[in-house]
Kinemage of the C-alpha trace (Angstrom):
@kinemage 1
@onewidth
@group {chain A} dominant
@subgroup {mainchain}
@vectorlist {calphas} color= white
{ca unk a 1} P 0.000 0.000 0.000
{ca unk a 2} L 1.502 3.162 -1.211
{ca unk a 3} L -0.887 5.887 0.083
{ca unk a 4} L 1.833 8.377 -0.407
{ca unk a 5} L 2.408 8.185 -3.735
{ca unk a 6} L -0.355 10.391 -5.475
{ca unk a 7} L -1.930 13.384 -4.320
{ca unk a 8} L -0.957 17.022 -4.862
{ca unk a 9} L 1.797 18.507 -3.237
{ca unk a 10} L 0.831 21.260 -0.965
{ca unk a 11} L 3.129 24.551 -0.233
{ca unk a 12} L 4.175 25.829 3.106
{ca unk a 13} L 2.155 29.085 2.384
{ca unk a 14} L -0.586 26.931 1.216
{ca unk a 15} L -1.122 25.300 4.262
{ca unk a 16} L -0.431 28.554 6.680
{ca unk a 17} L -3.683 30.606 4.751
{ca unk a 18} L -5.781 27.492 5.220
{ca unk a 19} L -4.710 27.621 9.042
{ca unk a 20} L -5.365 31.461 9.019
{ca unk a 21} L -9.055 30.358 7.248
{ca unk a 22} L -9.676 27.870 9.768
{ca unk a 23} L -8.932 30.099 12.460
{ca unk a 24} L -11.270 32.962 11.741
{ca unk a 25} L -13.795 30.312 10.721
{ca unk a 26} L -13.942 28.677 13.742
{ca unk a 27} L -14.403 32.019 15.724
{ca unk a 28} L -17.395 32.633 13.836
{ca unk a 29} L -18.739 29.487 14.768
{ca unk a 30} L -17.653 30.098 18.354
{ca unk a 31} L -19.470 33.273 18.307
{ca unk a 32} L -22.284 31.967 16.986
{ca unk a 33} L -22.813 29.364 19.131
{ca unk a 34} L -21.533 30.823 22.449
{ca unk a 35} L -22.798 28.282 25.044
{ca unk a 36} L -22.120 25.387 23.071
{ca unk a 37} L -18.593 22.997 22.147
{ca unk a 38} L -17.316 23.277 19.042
{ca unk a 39} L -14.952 20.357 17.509
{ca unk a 40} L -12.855 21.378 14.758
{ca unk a 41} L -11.839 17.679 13.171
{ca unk a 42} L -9.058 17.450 10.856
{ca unk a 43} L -6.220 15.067 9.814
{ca unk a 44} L -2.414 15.270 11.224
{ca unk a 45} L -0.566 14.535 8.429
{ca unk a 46} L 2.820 15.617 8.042
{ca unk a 47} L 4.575 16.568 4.831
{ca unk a 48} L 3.470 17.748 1.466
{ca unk a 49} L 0.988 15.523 0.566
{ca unk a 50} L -2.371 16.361 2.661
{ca unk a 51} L -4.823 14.640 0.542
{ca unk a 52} L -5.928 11.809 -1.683
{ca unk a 53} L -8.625 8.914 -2.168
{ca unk a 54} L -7.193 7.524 0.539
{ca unk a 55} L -6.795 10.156 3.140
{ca unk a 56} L -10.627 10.984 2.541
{ca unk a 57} L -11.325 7.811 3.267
{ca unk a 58} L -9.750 7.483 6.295
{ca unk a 59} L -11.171 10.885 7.711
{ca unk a 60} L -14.616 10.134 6.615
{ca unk a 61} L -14.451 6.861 8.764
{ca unk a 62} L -13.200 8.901 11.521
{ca unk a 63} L -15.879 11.416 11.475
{ca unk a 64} L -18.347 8.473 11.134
{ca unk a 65} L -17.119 7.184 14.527
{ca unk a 66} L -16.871 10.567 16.043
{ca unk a 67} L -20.389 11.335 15.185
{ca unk a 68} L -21.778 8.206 16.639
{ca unk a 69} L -19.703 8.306 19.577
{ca unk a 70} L -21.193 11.526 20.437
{ca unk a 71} L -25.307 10.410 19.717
{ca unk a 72} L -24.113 7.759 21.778
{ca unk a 73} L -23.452 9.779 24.543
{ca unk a 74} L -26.709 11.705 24.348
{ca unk a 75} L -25.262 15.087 22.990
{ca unk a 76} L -27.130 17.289 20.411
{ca unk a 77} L -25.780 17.936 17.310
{ca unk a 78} L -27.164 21.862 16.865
{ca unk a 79} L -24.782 22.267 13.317
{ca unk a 80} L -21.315 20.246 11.213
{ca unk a 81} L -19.971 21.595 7.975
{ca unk a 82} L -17.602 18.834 5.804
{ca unk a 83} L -15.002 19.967 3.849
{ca unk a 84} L -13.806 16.843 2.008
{ca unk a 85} L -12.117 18.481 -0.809
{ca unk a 86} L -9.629 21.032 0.436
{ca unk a 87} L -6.135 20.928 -0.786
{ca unk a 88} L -4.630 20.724 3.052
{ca unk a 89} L -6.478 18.077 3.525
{ca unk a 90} L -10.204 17.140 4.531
{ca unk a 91} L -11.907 18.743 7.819
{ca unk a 92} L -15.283 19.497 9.510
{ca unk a 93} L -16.938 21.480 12.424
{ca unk a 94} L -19.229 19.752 14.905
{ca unk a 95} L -21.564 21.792 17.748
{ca unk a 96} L -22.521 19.990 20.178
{ca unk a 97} L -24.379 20.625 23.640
{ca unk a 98} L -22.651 19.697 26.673
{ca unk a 99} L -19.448 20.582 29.346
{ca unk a 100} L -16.494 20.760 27.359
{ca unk a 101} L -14.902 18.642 29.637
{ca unk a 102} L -16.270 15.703 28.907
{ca unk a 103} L -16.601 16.216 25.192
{ca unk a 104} L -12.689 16.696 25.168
{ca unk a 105} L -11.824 13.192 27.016
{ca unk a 106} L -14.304 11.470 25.081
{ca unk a 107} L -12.581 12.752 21.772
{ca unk a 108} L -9.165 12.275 23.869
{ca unk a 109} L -10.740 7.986 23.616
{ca unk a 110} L -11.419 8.392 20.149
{ca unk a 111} L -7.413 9.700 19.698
{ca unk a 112} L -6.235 6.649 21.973
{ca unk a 113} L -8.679 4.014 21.253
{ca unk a 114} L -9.846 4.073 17.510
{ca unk a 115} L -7.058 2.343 15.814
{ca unk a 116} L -6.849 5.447 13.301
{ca unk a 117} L -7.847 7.492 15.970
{ca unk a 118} L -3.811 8.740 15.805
{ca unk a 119} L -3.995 9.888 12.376
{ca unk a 120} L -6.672 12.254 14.027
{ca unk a 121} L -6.060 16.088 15.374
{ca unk a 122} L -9.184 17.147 17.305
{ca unk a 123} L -9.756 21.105 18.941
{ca unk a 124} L -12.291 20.713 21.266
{ca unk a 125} L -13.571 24.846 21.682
{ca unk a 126} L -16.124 27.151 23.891
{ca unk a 127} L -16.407 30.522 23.673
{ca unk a 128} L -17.458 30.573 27.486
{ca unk a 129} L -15.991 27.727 29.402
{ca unk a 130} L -12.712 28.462 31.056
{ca unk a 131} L -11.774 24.773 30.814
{ca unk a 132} L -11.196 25.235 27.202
{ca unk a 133} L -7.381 25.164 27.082
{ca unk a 134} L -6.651 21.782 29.362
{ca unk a 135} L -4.317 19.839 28.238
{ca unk a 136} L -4.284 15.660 27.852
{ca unk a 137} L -2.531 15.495 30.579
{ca unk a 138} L -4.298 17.991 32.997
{ca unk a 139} L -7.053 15.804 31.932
{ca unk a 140} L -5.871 12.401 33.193
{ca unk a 141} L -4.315 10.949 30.224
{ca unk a 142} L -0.710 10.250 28.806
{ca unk a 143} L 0.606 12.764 26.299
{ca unk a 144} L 0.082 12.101 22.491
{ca unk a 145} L 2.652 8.676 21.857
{ca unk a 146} L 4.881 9.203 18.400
{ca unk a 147} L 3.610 6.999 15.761
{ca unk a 148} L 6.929 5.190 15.145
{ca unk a 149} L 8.590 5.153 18.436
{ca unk a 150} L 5.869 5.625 21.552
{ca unk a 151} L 7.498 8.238 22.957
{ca unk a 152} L 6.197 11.889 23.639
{ca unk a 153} L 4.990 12.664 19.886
{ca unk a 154} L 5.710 16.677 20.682
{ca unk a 155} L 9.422 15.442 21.322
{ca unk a 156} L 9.720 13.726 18.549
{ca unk a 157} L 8.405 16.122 15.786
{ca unk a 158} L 10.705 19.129 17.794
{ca unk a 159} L 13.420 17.004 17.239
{ca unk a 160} L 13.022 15.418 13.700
{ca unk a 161} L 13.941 12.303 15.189
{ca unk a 162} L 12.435 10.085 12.452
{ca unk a 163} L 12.381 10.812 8.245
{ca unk a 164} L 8.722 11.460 6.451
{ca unk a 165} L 9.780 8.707 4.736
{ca unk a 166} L 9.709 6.608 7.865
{ca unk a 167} L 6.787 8.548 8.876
{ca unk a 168} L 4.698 7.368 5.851
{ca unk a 169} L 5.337 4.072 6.151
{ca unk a 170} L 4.186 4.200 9.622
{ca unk a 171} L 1.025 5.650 8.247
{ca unk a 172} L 0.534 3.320 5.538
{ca unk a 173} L 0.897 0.286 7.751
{ca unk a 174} L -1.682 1.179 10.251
{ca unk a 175} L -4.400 2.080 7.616
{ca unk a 176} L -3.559 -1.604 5.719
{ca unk a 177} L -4.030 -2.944 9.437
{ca unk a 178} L -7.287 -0.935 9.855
{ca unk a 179} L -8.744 -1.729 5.850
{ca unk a 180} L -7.405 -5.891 6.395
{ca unk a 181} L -9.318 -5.418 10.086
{ca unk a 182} L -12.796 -3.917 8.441
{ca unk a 183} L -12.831 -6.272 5.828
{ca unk a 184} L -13.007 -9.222 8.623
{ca unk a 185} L -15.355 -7.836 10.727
{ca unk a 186} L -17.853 -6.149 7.212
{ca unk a 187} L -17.743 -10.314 6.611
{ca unk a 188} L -19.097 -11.335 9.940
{ca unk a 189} L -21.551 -8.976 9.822
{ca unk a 190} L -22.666 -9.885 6.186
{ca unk a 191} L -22.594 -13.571 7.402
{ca unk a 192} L -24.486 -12.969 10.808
{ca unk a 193} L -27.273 -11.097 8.816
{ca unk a 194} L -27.952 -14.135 6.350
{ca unk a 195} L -27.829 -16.102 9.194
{ca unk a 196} L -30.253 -14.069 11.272
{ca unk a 197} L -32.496 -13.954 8.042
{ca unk a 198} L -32.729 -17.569 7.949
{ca unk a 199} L -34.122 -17.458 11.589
{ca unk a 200} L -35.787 -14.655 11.761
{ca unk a 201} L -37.924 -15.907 8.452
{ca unk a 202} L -39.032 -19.167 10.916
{ca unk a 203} L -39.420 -16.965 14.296
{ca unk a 204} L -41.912 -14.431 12.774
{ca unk a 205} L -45.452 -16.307 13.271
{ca unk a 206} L -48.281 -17.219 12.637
{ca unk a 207} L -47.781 -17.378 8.684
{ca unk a 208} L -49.970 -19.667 6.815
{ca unk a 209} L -49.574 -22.981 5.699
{ca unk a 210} L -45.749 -22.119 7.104
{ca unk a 211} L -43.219 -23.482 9.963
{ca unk a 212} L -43.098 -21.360 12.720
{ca unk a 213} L -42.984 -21.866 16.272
{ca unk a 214} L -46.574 -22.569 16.617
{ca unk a 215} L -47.326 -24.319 14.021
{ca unk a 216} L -45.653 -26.730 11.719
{ca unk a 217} L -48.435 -25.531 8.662
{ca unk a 218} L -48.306 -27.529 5.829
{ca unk a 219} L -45.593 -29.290 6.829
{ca unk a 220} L -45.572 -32.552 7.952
{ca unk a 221} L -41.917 -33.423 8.123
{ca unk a 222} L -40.465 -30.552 10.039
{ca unk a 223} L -40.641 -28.194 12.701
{ca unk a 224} L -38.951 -25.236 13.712
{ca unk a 225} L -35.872 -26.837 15.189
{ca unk a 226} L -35.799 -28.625 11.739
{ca unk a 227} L -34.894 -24.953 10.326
{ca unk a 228} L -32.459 -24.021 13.121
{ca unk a 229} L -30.472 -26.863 12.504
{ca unk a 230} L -30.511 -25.874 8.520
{ca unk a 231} L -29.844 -22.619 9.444
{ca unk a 232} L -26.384 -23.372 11.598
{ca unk a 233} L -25.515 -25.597 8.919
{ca unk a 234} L -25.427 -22.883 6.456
{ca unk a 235} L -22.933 -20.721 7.802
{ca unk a 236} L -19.859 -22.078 6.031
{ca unk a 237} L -21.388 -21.942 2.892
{ca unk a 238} L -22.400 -17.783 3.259
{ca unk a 239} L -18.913 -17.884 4.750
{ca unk a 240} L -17.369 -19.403 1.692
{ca unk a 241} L -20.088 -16.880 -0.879
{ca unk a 242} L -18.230 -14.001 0.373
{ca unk a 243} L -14.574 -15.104 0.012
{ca unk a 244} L -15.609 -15.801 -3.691
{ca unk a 245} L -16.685 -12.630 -4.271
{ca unk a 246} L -13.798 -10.545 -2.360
{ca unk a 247} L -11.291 -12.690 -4.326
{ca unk a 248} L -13.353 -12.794 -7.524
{ca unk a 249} L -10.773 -11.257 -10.196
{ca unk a 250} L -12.884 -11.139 -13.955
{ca unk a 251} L -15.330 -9.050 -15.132
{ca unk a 252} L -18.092 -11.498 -16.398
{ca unk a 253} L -19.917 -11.659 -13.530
{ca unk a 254} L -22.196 -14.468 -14.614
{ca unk a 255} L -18.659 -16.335 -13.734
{ca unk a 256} L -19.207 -15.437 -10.252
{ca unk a 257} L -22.885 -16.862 -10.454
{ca unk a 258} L -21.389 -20.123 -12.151
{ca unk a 259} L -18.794 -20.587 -8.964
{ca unk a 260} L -21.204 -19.997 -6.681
{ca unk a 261} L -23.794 -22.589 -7.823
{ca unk a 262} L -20.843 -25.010 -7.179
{ca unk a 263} L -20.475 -23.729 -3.756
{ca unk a 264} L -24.465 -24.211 -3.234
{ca unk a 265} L -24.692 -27.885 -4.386
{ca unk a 266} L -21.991 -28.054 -1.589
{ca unk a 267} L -24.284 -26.382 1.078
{ca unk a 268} L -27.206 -28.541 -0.100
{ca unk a 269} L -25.471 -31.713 0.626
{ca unk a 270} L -24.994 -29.853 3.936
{ca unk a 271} L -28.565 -28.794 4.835
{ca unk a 272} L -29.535 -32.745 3.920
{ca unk a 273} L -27.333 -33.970 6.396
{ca unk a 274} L -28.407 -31.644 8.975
{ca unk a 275} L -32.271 -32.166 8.417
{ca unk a 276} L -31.982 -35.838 7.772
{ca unk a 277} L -32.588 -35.559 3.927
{ca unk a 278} L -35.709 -32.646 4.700
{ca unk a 279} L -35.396 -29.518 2.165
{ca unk a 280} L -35.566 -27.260 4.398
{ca unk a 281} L -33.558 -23.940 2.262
{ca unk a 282} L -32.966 -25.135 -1.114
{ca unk a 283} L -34.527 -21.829 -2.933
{ca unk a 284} L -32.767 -19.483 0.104
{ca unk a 285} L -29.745 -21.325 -0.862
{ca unk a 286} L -29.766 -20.227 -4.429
{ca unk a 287} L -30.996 -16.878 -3.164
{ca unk a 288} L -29.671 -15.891 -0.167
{ca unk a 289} L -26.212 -16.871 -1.617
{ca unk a 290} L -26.750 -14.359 -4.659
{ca unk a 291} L -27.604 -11.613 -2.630
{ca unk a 292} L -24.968 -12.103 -0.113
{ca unk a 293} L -22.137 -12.769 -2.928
{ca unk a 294} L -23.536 -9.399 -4.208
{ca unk a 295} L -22.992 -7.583 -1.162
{ca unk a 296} L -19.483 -8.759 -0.728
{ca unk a 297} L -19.011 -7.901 -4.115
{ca unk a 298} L -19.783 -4.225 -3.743
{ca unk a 299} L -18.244 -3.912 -0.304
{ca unk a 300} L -15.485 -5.119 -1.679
{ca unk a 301} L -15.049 -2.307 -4.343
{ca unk a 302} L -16.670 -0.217 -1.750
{ca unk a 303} L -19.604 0.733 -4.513
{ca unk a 304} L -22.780 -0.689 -2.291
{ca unk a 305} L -25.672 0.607 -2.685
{ca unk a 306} L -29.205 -0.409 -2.753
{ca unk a 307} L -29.453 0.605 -6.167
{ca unk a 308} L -25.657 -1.083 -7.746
{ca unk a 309} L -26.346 -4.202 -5.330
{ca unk a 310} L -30.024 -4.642 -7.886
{ca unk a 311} L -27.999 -4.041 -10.676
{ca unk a 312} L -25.138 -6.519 -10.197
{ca unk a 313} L -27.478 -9.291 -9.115
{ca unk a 314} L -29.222 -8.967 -12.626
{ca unk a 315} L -25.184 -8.804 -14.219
{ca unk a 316} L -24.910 -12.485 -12.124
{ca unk a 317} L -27.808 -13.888 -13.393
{ca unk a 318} L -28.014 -12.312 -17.031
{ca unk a 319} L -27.723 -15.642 -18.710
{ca unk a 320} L -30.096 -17.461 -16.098
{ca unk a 321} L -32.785 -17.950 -17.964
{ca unk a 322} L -30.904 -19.206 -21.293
{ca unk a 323} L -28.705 -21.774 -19.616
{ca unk a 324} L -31.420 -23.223 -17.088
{ca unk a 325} L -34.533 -23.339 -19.809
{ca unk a 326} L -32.549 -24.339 -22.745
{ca unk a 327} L -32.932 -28.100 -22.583
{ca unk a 328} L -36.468 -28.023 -20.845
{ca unk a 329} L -38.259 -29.027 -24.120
{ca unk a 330} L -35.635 -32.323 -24.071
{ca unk a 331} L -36.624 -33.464 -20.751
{ca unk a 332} L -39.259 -35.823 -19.400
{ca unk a 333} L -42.098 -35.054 -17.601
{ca unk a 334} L -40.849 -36.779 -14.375
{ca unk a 335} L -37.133 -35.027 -14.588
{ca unk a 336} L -38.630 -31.211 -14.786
{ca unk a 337} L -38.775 -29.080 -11.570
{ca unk a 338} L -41.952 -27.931 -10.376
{ca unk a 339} L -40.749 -24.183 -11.773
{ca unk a 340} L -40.160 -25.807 -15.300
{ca unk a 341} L -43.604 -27.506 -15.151
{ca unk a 342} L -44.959 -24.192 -14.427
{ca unk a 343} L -43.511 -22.380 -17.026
{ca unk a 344} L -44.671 -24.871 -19.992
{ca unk a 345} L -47.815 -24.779 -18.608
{ca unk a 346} L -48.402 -21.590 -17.481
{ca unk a 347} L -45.613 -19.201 -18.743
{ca unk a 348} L -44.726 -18.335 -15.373
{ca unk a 349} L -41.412 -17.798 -15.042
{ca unk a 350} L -41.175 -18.081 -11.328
{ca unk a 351} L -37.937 -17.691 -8.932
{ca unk a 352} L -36.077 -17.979 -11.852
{ca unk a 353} L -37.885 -14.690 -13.537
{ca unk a 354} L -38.172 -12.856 -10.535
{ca unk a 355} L -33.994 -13.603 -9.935
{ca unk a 356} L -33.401 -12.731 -13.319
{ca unk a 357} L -35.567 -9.344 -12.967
{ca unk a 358} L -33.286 -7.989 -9.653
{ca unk a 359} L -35.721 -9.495 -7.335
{ca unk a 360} L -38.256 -6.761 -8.108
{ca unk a 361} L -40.747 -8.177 -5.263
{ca unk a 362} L -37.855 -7.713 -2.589
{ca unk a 363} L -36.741 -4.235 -3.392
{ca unk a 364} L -40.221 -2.656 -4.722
{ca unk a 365} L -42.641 -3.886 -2.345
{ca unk a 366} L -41.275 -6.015 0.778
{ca unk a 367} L -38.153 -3.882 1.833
{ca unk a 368} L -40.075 -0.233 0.893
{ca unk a 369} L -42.715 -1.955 3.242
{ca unk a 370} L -40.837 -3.045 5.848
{ca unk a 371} L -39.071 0.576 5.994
{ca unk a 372} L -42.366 1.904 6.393
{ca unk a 373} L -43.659 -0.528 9.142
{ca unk a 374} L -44.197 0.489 12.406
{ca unk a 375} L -44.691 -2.489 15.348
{ca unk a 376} L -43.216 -4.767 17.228
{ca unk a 377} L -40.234 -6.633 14.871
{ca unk a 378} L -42.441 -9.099 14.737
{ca unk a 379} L -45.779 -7.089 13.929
{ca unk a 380} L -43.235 -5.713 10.786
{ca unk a 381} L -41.948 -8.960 9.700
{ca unk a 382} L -45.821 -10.577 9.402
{ca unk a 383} L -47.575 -7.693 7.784
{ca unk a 384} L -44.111 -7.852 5.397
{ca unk a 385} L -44.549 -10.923 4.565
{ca unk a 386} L -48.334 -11.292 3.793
{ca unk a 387} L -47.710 -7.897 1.956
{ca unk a 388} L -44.707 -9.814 -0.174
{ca unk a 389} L -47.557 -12.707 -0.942
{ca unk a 390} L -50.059 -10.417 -2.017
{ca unk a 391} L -47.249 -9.442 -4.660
{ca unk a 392} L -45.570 -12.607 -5.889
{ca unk a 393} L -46.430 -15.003 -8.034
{ca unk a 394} L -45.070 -17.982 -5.681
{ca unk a 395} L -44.232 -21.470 -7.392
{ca unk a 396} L -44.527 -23.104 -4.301
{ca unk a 397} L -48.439 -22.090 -4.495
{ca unk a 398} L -48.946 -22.894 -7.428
{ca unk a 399} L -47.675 -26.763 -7.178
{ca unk a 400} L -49.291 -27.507 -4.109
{ca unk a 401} L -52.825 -25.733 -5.737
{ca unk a 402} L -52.075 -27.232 -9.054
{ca unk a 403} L -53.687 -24.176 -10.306
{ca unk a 404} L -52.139 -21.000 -11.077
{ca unk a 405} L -56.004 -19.231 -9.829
{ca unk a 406} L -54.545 -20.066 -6.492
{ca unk a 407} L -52.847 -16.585 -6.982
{ca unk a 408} L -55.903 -14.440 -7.480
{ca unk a 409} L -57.442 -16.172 -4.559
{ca unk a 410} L -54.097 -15.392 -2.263
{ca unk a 411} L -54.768 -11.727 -3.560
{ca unk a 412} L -58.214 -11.861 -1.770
{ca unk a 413} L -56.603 -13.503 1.387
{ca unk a 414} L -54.172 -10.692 1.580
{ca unk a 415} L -56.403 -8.084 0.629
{ca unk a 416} L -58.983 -9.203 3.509
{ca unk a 417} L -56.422 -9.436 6.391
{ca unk a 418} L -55.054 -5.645 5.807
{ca unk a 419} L -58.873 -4.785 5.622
{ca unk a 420} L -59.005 -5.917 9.188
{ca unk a 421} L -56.143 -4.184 10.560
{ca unk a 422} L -53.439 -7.115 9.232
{ca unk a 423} L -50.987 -7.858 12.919
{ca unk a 424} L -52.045 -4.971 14.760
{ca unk a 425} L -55.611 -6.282 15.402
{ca unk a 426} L -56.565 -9.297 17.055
{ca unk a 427} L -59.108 -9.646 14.345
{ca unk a 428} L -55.972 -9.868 11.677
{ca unk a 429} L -54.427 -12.259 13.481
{ca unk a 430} L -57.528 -14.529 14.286
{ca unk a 431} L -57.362 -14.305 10.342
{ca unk a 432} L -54.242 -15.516 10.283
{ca unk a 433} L -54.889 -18.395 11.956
{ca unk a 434} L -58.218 -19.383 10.310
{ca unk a 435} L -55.469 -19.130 7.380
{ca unk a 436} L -53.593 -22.041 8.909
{ca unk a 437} L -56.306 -23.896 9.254
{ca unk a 438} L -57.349 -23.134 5.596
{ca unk a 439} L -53.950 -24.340 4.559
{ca unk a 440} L -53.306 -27.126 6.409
{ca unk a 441} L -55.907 -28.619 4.876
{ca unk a 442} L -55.727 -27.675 1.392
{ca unk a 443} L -51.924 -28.849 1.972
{ca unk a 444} L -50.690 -25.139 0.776
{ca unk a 445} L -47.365 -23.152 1.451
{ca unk a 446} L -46.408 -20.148 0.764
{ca unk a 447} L -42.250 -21.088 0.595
{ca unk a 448} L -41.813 -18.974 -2.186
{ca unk a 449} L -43.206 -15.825 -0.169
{ca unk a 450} L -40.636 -16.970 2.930
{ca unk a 451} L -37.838 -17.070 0.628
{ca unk a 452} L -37.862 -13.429 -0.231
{ca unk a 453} L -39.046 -12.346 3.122
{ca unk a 454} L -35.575 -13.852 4.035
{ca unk a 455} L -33.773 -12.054 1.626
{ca unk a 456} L -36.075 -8.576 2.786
{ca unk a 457} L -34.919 -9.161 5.716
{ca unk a 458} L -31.147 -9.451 5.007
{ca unk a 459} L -31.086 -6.290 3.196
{ca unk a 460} L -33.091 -4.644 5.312
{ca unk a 461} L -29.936 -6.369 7.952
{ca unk a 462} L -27.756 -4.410 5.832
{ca unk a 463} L -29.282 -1.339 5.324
{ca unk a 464} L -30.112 -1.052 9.264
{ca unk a 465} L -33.421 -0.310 8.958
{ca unk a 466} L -33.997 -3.553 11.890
């Protein structure tokens, strides 16, 4: 890593009128905001070089932390101004209410304790409070520790006891440390949130025709520890997903789709032996394992958003469609999946279509909903899910109906429980139940419904919004 060797090359005199700008703007924000603490934020970079793609980087995860280390500690925000693009470097302003005194030794932790927290130089200001010019050390803490050597950093720099060069290197090596340290913990999280999809999915109850941990619905041959035990067994293979796609090298990235369908006949094998031979996540397999290998994908080039992760799931899965239905005309009746019987019957394209389409039933309708949602988690998760049915044209339905009308009649089903209030109500879930009833004895499931509810909910893992 060679963060040094691009950027523009500042001047001395450059660098002395920003300090004179900062200055004077700081006052005014000091005399503005009289009884409050302003934090001027800014990096402490030696030598020419003040800024690049890098260095913005770095600050912007600083000021991340620093602004949700102070929420954290109950302390309004009244006003911040970024400046990300100055030549000497990126900076900001923060207000905040508060003594100044603790606001300085909590920024004094961020210094010590965030491992970039070093690269950091942090004026904690009031235009009122006499405490404003304590020092670290009046403070209870050790002086600021040299980068290189852990002595007395003030020492050092008088001196010149170590080269830039040195100095750089120094810098360099803690930010790899920091970028190799956030790429292991981004994957745990990513991992934990498929996981927790897979289990929330089979918590949130009562869904129709469905396991949960009331009912076993439509399903004779499993329960809800059935699913917990597919769910653990899982993990390796969303572990595995996301190394593919962090060390995934081409361009193509139907190649990516290809590897990973090797890695899910893997997991399959895997879920069999943990279930006793019950499919218990074959279609969140094939998924869940896209969506994920997307994610790590775009964290990876650190391009995520809603919006690219949509568009590289439907660059994965261009070709789905071609390779999968080519040969369906060759087979016989008894070697076609239920979603190739479907579509030479009915011209429904099912899991396959909506893959191929960017999942439009996850991003349009069940994660806008579930943002929306108001509730306990699960009051959210059920009213997402029946809202996900009314929308999706679910395979699973259709087989066990052996009609395709079974979808107009879920429409009604859907459209009756919101009329009554949908979770919220104990007349929506009295519904609900009289739906499990209904089910169970029509021998319906609505899998295909629970599989993108899972992959709602992963997102919506992602995105924070539970």
């Amino acid at each position: 890593m060679e963060i040094f060797s691009n950027g523009r090359v500042v001047s001395l005199d450059e660098v002395l009128q920003n300090k004179e700008w900062r200055q004077n703007y700081q006052e005014t924000i000091e005399t503005k905001y009289p009884n409050k603490v302003v934090l001027g934020i800014k990096l402490n970079i030696p030598g020419p070089i003040k800024t690049n793609a890098s260095l913005k980087k770095v600050f912007e995860l600083g000021w991340n932390k620093i602004i949700n280390s102070l929420k954290d500690k109950k302390l309004e925000i009244f006003f911040f101004n970024l400046f990300l693009d100055k030549i000497t470097g990126p900076e900001g302003v923060v207000v905040v209410s508060g003594d100044i005194i603790p606001v300085k030794k909590e920024m004094i932790t961020f210094e010590s304790n965030f491992l970039l927290g070093r690269l950091f130089d942090i004026d904690v200001m009031s235009k009122t409070d006499k405490n404003y010019q304590l020092s670290r050390t009046q403070l209870g803490f050790e002086a600021r520790k040299c980068l290189i050597c852990e002595q007395d950093a003030k020492i050092c720099a008088k001196t010149q006891k170590h080269t830039l060069a040195e100095i750089y290197r120094e810098i360099e090596k803690l930010i790899e440390k920091y970028m190799k340290q956030d790429i292991k913990n981004v994957k745990i999280k990513t991992v934990d949130a498929a996981l927790a999809a897979l289990l929330y999915e089979v918590t949130v109850n009562p869904k129709p025709g469905l396991v949960d941990p009331i009912s076993n619905g439509s399903h004779l041959d499993m329960d809800v520890f059935t699913f917990i035990d597919s769910s653990q067994a899982l993990r390796p293979y969303f572990s595995a997903a996301y190394d593919l796609a962090v060390n995934f090298k081409e361009k193509d990235l139907t190649q990516l789709f290809n590897e990973l369908r090797k890695l899910g006949m893997i997991a399959e094998k895997d879920m069999y032996a943990a279930t006793n031979g019950i499919n218990t996540h074959k279609g969140a397999i094939f998924s869940l394992g896209i969506f994920l290998t997307a994610v790590a994908y775009l964290k990876k080039q650190q391009n995520y958003s809603i919006m690219a992760l949509q568009q590289t799931i439907k660059k994965m899965l261009s070709e789905l469609l071609e390779d999968d239905f080519k040969s369906i005309n060759m087979k016989n009746n008894g070697e076609l999946t239920a979603g190739e019987q479907q579509f030479l019957k009915y011209k429904t394209r099912g899991i396959r279509g909506e893959a191929v389409d960017g999942y439009p039933v996850v991003f349009n309708y069940g994660l806008s909903y579930l943002k929306a949602s108001t509730g306990s988690l699960n009051q959210r998760l059920l009213d997402t899910f029946m809202y996900i049915a009314e929308h999706t044209s679910d395979s699973n339905l259709i087989k066990r109906a052996h009609s395709v009308a079974i979808l107009t009649e879920m429409k009604n089903f859907t459209a009756h429980y919101f009329k009554l209030g949908g979770s919220k109500t104990k007349e929506g879930i009295e519904y609900l139940y009289k739906l499990d009833k209904l089910f169970i004895e029509r021998n319906l499931s609505l899998g295909g419904s629970a599989d993108l509810l899972i992959l709602t909910i992963f997102v919506a893992k992602i995105e924070g919004v539970i």
